[in-house]
Every structure is written in C-alpha cells, then in structure tokens.
C-alpha positions in Angstrom: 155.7 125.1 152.2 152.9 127.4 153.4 153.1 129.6 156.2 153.0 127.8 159.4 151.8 131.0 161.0 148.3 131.3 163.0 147.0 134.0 161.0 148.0 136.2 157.9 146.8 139.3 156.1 146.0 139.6 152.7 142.3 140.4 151.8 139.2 138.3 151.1 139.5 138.2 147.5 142.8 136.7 147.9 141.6 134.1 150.9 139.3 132.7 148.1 141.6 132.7 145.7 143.8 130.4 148.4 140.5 128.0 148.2 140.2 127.5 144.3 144.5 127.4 144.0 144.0 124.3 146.6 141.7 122.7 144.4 143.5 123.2 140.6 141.0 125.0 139.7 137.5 123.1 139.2 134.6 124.2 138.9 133.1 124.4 141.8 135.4 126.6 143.5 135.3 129.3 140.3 131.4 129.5 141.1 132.0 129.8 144.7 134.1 132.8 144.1 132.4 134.4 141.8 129.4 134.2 144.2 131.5 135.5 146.8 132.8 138.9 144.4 130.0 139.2 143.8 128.5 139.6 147.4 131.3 140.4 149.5 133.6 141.9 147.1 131.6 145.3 147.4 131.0 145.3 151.6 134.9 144.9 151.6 135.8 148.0 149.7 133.7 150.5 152.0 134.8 148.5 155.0 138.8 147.6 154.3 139.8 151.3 155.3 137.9 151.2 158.3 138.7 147.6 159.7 142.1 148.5 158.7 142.8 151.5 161.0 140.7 149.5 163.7 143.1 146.1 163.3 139.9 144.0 163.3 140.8 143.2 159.4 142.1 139.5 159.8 140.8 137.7 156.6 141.9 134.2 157.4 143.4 131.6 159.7 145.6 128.6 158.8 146.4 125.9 161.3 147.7 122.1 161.2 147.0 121.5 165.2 145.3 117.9 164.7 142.6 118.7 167.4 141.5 121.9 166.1 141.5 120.2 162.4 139.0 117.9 163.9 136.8 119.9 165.7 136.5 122.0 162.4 135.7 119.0 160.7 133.4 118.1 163.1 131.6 122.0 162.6 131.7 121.6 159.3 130.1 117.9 158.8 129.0 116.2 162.1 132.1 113.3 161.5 135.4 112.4 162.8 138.2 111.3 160.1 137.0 108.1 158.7 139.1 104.8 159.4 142.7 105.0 158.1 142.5 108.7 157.6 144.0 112.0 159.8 143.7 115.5 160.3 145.8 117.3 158.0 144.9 121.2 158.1 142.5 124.2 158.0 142.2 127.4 156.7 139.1 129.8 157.6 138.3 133.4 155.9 136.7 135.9 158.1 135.3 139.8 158.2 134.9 141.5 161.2 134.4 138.3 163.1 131.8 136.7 160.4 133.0 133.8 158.7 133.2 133.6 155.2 134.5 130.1 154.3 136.2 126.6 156.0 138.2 124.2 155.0 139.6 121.3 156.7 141.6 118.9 155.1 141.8 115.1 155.7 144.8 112.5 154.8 145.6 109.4 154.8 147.9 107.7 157.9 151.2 107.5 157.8 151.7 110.0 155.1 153.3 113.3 155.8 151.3 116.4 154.4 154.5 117.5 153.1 153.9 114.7 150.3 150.5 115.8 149.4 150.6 119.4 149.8 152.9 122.6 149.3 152.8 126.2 149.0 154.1 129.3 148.8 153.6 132.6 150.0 149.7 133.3 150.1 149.1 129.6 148.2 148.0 126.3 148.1 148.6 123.3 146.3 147.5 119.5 146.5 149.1 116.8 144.8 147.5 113.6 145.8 149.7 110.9 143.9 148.5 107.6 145.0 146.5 108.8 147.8 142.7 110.4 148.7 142.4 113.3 150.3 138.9 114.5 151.9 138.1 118.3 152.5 135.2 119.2 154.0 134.3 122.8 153.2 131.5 125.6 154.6 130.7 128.8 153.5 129.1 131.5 155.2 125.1 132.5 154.3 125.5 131.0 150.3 121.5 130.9 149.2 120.1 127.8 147.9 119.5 128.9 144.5 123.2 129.9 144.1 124.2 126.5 145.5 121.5 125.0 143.1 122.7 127.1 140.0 126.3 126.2 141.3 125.9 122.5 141.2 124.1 122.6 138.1 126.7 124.5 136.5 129.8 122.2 137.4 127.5 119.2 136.5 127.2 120.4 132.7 130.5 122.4 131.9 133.5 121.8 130.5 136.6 122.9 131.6 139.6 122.3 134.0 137.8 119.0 135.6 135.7 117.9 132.3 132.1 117.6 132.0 131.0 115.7 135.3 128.1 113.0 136.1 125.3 112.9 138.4 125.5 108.8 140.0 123.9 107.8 143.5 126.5 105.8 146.0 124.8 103.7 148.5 126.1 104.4 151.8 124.9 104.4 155.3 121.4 102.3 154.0 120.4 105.7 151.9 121.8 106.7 148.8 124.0 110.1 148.4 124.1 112.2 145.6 127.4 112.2 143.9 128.9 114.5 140.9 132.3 112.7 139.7 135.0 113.6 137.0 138.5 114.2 136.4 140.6 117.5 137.1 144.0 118.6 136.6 146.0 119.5 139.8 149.7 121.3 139.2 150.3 119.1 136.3 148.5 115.8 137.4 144.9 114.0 136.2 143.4 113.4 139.0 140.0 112.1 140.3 137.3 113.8 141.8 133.8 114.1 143.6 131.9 116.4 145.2 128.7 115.8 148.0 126.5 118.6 148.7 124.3 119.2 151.8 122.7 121.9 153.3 123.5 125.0 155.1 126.3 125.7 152.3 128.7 122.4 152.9 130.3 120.3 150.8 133.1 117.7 150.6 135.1 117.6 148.0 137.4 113.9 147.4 140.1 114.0 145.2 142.6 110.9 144.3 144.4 109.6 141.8 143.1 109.6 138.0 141.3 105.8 138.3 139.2 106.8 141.2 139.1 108.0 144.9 139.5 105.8 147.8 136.3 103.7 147.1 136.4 102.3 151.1 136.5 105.6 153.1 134.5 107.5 150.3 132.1 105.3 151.4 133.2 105.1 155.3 132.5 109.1 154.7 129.1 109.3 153.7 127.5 107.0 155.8 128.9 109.0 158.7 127.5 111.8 157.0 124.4 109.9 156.5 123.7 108.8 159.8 124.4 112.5 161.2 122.2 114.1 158.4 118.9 112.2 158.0 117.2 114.4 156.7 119.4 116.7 154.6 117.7 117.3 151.5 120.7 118.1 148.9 122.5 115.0 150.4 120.1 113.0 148.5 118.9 115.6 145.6 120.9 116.1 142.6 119.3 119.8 142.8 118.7 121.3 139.6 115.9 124.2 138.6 113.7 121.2 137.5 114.2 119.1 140.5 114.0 121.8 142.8 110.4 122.6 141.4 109.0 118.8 141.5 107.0 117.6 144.2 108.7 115.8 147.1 107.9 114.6 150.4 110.5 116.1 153.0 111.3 114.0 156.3 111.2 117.5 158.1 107.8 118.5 156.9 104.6 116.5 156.9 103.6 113.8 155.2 99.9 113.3 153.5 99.5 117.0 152.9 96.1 118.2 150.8 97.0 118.9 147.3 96.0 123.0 148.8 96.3 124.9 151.9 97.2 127.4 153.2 99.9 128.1 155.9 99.4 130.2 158.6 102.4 130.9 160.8 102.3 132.1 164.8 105.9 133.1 166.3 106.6 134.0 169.9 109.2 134.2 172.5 107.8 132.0 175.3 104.5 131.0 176.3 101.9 132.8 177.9 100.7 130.2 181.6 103.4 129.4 183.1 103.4 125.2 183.7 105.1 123.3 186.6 106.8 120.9 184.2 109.8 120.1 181.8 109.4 118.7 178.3 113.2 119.1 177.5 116.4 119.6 180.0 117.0 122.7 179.1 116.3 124.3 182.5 114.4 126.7 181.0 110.8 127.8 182.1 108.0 126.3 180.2 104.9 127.8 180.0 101.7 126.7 177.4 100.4 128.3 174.5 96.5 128.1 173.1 95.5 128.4 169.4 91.9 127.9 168.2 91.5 127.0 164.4 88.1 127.9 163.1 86.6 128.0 160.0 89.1 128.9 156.8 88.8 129.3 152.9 91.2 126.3 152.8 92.7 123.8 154.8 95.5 125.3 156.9 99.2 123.6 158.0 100.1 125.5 161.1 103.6 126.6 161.8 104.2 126.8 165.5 107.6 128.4 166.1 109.0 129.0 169.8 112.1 130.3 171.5 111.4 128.9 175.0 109.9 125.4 175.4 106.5 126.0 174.9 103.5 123.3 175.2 101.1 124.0 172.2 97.5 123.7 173.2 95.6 123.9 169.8 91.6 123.6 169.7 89.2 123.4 167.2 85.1 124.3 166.2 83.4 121.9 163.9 84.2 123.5 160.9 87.8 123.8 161.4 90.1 121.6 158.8 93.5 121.3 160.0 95.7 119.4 157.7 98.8 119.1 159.8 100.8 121.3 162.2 104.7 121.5 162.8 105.7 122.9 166.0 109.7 124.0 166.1 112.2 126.1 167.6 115.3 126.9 169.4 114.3 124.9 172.1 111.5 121.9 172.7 107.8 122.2 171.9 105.3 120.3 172.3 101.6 120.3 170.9 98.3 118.8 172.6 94.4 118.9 171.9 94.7 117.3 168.7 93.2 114.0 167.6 95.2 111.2 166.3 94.1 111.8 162.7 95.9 115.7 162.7 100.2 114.3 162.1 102.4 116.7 163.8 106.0 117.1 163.4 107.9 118.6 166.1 112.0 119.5 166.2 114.2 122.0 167.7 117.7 122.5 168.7 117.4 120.5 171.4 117.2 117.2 169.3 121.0 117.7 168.8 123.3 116.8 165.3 120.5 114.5 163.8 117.6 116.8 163.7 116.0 118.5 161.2 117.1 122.2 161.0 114.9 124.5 163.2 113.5 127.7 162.2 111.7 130.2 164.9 110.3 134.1 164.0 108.6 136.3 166.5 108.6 139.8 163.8 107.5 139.8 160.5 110.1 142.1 159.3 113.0 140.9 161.0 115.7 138.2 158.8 114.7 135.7 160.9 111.2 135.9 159.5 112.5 135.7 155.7 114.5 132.4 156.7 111.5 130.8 158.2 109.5 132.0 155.3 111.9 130.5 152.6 112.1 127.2 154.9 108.5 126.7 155.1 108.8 127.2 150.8 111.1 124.4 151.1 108.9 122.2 152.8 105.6 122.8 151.9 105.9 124.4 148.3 104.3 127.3 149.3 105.0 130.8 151.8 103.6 131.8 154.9 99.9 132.9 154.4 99.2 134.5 157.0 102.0 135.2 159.8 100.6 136.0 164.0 102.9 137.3 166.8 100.1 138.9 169.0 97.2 137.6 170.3 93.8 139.6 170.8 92.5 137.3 173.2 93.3 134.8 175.3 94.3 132.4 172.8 95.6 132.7 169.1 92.1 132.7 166.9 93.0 131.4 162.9 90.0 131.6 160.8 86.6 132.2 162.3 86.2 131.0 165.2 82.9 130.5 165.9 80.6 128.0 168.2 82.4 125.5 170.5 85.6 125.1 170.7 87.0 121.4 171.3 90.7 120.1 172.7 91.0 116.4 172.2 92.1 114.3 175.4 94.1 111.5 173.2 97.7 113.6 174.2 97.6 115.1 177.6 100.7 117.4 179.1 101.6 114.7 181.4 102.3 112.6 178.1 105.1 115.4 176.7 106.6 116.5 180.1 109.9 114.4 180.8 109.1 110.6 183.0 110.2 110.8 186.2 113.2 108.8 185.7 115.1 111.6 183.2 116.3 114.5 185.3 115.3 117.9 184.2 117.6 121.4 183.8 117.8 124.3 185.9 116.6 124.2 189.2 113.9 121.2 188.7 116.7 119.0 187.9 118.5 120.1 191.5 114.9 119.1 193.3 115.3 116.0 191.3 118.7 115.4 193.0 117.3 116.5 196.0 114.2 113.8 196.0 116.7 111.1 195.1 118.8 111.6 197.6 121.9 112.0 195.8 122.4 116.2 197.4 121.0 117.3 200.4 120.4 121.1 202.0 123.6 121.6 203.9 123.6 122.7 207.8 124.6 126.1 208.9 127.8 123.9 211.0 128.6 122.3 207.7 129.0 125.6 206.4 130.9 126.8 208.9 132.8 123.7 209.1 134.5 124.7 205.5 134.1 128.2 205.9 136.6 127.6 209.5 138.9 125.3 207.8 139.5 127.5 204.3 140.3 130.5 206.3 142.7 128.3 208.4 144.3 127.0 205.5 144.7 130.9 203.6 146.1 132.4 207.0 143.6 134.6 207.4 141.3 135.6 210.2 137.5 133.9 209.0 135.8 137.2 208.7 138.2 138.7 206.2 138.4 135.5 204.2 134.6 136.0 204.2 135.0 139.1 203.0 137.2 138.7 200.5 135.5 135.7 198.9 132.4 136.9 198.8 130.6 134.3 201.6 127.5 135.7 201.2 127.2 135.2 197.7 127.0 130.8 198.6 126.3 131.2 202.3 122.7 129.9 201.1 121.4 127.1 199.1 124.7 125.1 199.6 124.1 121.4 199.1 126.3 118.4 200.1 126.5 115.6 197.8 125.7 112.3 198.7 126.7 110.3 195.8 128.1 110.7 192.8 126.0 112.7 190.4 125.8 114.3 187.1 125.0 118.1 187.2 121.8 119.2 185.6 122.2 121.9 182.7 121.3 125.2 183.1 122.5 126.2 186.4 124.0 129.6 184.8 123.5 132.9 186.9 120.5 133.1 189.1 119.9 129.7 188.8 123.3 128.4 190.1 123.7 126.5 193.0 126.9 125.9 195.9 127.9 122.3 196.6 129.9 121.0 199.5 132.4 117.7 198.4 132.8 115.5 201.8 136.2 114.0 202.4 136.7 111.9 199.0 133.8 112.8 197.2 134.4 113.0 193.7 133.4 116.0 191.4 130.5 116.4 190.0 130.1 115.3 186.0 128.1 117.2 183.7 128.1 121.2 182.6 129.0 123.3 185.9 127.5 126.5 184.6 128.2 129.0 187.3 128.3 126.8 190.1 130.4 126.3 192.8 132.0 123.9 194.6 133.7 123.5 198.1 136.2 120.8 199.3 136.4 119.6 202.4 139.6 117.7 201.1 142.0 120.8 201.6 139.3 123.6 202.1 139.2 124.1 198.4 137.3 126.0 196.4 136.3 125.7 192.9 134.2 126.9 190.1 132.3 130.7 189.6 132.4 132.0 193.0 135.8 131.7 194.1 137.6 133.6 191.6 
C-alpha cells in the first residue's frame, strides 16, 4: 500500500512522476510533466541545496482524512462528491510553500480504496475493475497556451490511451467539452475522459473498458456547471484554431464594435471618500471620476479596483464609448452612463460563480501582465493604453474637450446596498445598532461583568484589570438584544466588545477580532481575552 504518512521527501520530479504512475500513463499527464521539467525542473536544481540545509524542502503531501479530501476537492472544483461517491485521497506537490499540483481522488461507496488502489514505496497505482473513479486535479500557474497545446496534443496522439475524441455531454442545461478514449492501467483496458476548465484544472474519470459511470459523470459536470458559468475551456474544445475564432465571452461584453481600442485605469482605492456600502465587505468606499473625450477609435474601458470603488464616468459630445467592465478584488460599481453604454461588473466578492477577476495598479508589475493577457482573452485585443495616476481631478481618456456630461439614469443610491442588507465593518454594527438588535452598554453593566469575572478568577478587580487588558474593551462594548449575525470585517481597529446577558446566545457570523463577555459565568471569549 502507499505510505500512510502525512508527508514524504523525495523531489519534485519524482512527485510528478507519482501523478502520471496513478494514471497508467496517458497522455495528459506526460504533457503535464514535461511542462513542469521544463519550468520547475531548472528553479529546483539552484534551490534543492539551499531548501535542503533550511528543512523547508517538503515536495509533497499525501492524506486519506475524508474531510480534508473534500475540502481539496472543493479548492480544486467548487463540488462535493457527487451522489453514490466518497472521498478517497490526496496528494499535493509543493516548493517552498508554492504549490505545484493537486489531486484528490473520489470513489465509489461501499468500496474500500484498497480495491481500487495500491502502491509502493514513492508510487501509485489505480485499478478500477468494475468501478469509476473521479480525480480532480490543479496545477500551479500552467499558461493557457500550454494547457491549449496540451489538450490538443492528447486529442490527436497515439499512444498508451489511443487516439481520443472531442464529443459535447449535456449536463447542467449547458454542454461540457469532453475528450474520451481507452487507456491501459497496470495491465487493464480501461475507460477514460478528461474535462478541462480554467485556472489549470481538470478532472480526469476513469472506469472500466465499456465506459465510465454515465450517471455521476454526469451528476459531476452539472455541479461543475452550475459553479462555473462562465468558464470558457469548460465549454471550448481549445485548439490554436479555436482559440483564434471569434467568440462572445459571458465575462466580457457583448455587442462590441468590430474595432476599439482598450484603455485600462488601475488603482488601489478611490479618491472621495462616500458614506455608503455597495458590498459587505466592511471596507471603506470612496468614488472614482473618469471623463472620456474624443479618441481615434471607440474605446472599452477597463476599470480595475482593489477597494470598493463607485465609478463615476462622464463624457463630451464627441466621446464613443463602446462598453466598460469595472472589476476587482472587491465590489465596484459604475454611474453616469446612459442605458445604451452595457457594463459588466464582477469581483471577488460575487463568490464561486463569478467570473474570474483581474485588478492592476503598476504597469510593470505581474499583476499587470495577467490583466493584460485576460483582457486578450476577452476582447481579442491588449491594453492600449494603461492609467494609474491622474493629472487632474478626474481620469481624462482622449481629449477632453467642451462639456462634460454624467447621465442621471443610475444614481449612487441605486448601487449602495437597500436598507434591509446589513453592511461590513463598522456600518454594519450601526446597522445592528438602529435595529435594535445591540445597544451601547452602561459604564454599571461594565462593571457588573468586570466585578463578577474577577470574583470568579480569585483575584482582586484591579489586577484582573490589569492582567486582561480592561482597557483594551472598556469602550464601545455593546449588549446584545437578540440574536444576531455578526457583520464581516470587524478585524483590528474595527473590532468591537459585546456583552451576552444571562442566556443569550452567541453571536453567528465571522467574529474577526471581536470579543465577547458572558454574564453566564463571567466568561470571556474571543481576541481580547487571550
């Protein structure tokens, strides 16, 4: 069997070599490695002698512990184990703490993974008999074009798994690209299929000879599908002459000119600081202005934040904006446009089911050659003309000349949250506050659990003080009225003391630093009373 250990030594070439053993060899897994050789293969040899005399060499990890199977699975692909199926392992390759590669394994119920995989020393084997087994695998940083030239590759050769075909399943009300074919594993024909998606992912199904588990293939990919909209080798066969067709992407815009240009403006945060929240983050928002003039050609612009920012973007006469997409780490917003401009907006903050974000404040940074190689992706074209600083009060594209309009039809009061969702950070407590569910504590309720935990520690009150730090939650303690969940965001300066009465239960939600007194056995809980 293989090593039941938590970690082992042994290299990276060899950790990859684990990966293409577990599969029998296709093809897939010989171009992943050779990508990897070829990129990592080098870095290791100036690094190994180094990491090795520092201990921080630890190539991979192997673990059969059913929760941590599925929460790589759910890293890895957004699912749980589809209907009749269970965690059966993972193994992850790192350097120096960056990850190189993960696979989890899924198996069927009721069957021991002794009956569908063995080992040896610094090996892996599958041998699926009658059953389907799932893996879902990531690698670390692969490029599209590799995974492109990749897929193409094991589409048209010939080897361990036979030449494979291109067919489209139906799943999930879209329909997946799938490459299928046959492959030998340790001695057995077996079936096989392989689903792409982005960010370097796969899953990889192998079964018996006449087919894979038809069912939970398809139980898979719709759960795929409905966590990956908009994942654009999900549904591409990709190869060099699809990947140069024209194609309308659900994360760019639709109705685009047949040219334009694309100008690009990336910044941390906004530059007016606004009273309101358009995401529950917590985080400050402040507002942005950009002024499109006139241009050679019509311009897409590419608004990219870190910090929610509201996007106020105005226009002269002869300005022709063809469509703008505002993203970012977390929520932006854009107003002063007519109805007739489309905007697309996503960002972290739209969770699993968004498209990926992209955000670059310096042109010469990595983050900047992502974004750049994104916007390719989505418009067919790079960044024209990239702005992080501002001469002016506002970002100027083009000349701008004459007067400068903002459209009325989407105000900020129409992209700041209603007043029924509760806001992050500190806005969210006054929200709390205003319905009544926390209140400002007195200075004798204070005192009250102050008295009473310094009873209950033995202690005079003025050393218990002392030693825990009263002062730091002396203030801004609230009690809580009714049971409430905790706003997010309430991490260091922002975090906030509340007193439980007799009974009251916990709080739900992310505590962040927060703390928390009981008056139900002068407890205390949470950042402060460590």
């Amino acid at each position: 069997m293989v090593r039941p250990v938590g970690r082992a030594r042994g290299g990276v070439k060899l950790s990859l070599l684990l990966v293409v053993l577990a599969i029998g060899g296709t093809v897939a897994f010989v171009y992943a490695y050779r990508f990897y050789e070829r990129n990592v293969a080098p870095v290791v040899s100036q690094v190994a002698s180094v990491a090795k005399a520092l201990n921080i060499f630890d190539p991979y990890e192997f673990t059969k512990d059913p929760a941590i199977v599925r929460q790589w699975l759910f890293d890895s692909l957004r699912i749980e184990p589809p209907q009749g199926y269970h965690p059966g392992f993972g193994l992850r390759a790192r350097v120096l703490g960056k990850e190189l590669m993960q696979m989890t394994a899924v198996i069927p119920e009721g069957v021991p993974l002794s009956d569908v995989f063995e080992g040896g020393r610094n090996e892996i084997r599958f041998r699926p008999g009658r059953h389907t087994l799932f893996l879902a695998i990531r690698f670390g940083g692969a490029a599209p074009d590799e995974i492109q030239a990749m897929i193409a590759g094991i589409a048209g050769e010939s080897s361990t798994s036979g030449a494979m075909s291109r067919e489209f399943v139906e799943a999930g009300g879209r329909k997946v690209a799938v490459l299928r074919g046959t492959g030998d594993a340790h001695g057995e024909r077996v079936a096989i299929a392989y689903v792409f998606l982005d960010d370097s992912r796969m899953l990889f199904a192998m079964g018996p000879q006449e087919g894979v588990d038809a069912a939970a293939f398809r139980n898979v990919l719709a759960a795929i599908v409905a966590t990956h909209p908009a994942n654009r080798l999900l549904y591409n066969h990709t190869t060099p002459e699809a990947a140069q067709a024209p194609r309308e992407d659900p994360c760019g815009i639709a109705g685009l000119p047949a040219d334009f240009d694309v100008v690009a403006i990336g910044v941390g945060r906004g530059s007016l600081p606004l009273d309101v929240a358009i995401d529950k983050s917590g985080r400050d928002v402040a507002q942005e202005d950009v002024v499109v003039g006139d241009t050679p050609k019509p311009v897409v612009l590419v608004l990219m934040g870190e910090d929610p920012i509201v996007w106020r973007v105005g226009r002269t006469e002869s300005a022709r904006i063809a469509g703008v997409l505002a993203t970012g780490a977390s929520r932006q917003a854009v107003i002063g446009l007519p109805a007739s401009v489309p905007v697309t907006r996503y960002s972290r903050e739209d969770g699993p089911n968004a498209c990926p974000h992209f955000a670059a404040r310096d042109k010469a940074s990595g983050e900047f050659t992502r974004a750049d190689r994104r916007v390719k992706e989505l418009f067919g074209r790079r960044i024209s003309t990239f702005q992080n600083k501002k001469g002016s009060e506002h970002f100027a594209v083009g000349n701008v000349q004459g007067t400068v309009a903002f459209a009325e039809n989407v105000k900020l009061k129409d992209v700041a949250l209603g007043p029924d969702v509760m806001p992050g950070g500190l806005k969210g407590v006054a929200w709390l506050v205003e319905r009544k569910r926390i209140r400002l504590a007195t200075e004798r309720e204070r005192s009250a659990w102050l008295a009473g935990a310094a009873a209950a520690a033995g202690v005079p009150q003025a050393e218990f003080a002392r030693r825990r730090h009263w002062h730091a939650f002396s203030d801004s303690v609230y009690v809580v009225l009714e049971p409430f969940e905790l706003p997010p965001g309430l991490a260091g300066a922002h975090s906030r003391t509340f007193l439980l009465p007799p009974g009251a239960p916990m709080p739900t939600g992310d505590p962040g630093h927060c703390t928390f007194l009981h008056m139900d056995g002068f407890v205390c809980s949470g950042t402060s009373c460590r």
